[in-house]
C-alpha positions as CSV (number, residue, x, y, z in Angstrom):
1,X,4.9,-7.3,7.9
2,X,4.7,-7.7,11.7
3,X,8.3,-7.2,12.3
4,X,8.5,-3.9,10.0
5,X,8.9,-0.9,12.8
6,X,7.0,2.0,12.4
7,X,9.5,3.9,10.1
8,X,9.5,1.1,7.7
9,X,5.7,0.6,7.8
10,X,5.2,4.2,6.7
11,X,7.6,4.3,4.1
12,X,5.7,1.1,2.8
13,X,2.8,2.3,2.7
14,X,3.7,5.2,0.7
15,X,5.4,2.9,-1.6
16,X,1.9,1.3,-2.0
17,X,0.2,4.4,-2.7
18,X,2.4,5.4,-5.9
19,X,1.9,1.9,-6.8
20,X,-1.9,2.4,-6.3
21,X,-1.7,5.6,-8.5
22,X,0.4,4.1,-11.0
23,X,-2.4,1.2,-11.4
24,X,-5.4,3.9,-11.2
25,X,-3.6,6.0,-14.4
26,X,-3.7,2.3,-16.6
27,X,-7.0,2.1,-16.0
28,X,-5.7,-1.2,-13.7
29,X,-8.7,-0.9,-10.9
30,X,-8.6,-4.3,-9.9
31,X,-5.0,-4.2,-9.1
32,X,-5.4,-0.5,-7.4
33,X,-7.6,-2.6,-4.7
34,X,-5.2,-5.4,-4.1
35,X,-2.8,-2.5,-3.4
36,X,-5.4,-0.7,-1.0
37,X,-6.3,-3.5,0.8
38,X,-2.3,-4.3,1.1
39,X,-1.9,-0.3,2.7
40,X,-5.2,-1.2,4.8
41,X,-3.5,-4.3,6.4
42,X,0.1,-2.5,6.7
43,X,-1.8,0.7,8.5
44,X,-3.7,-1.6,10.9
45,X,-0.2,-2.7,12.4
46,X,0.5,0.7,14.3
């Protein structure tokens, strides 16, 4: 993830964030929090 630039790291993380709203709708909670924790590392990059 380090050598994402900033462009990319944004567009990740809002590719994380519909993938943490797809898992919320299923009910898939424990997944929802891998993704957070995923968008948590990615925005402590910039």
């Amino acid at each position: 993830m380090n050598s994402l630039n900033k462009q990319e790291r944004k567009e990740l993380v809002k590719k994380l964030e519909k993938q943490m709203q797809e898992a919320v709708e299923v009910l898939d909670f424990e997944l929802a929090a891998q993704i957070r924790d995923m968008m948590l590392e990615v925005k402590a990059l910039d």
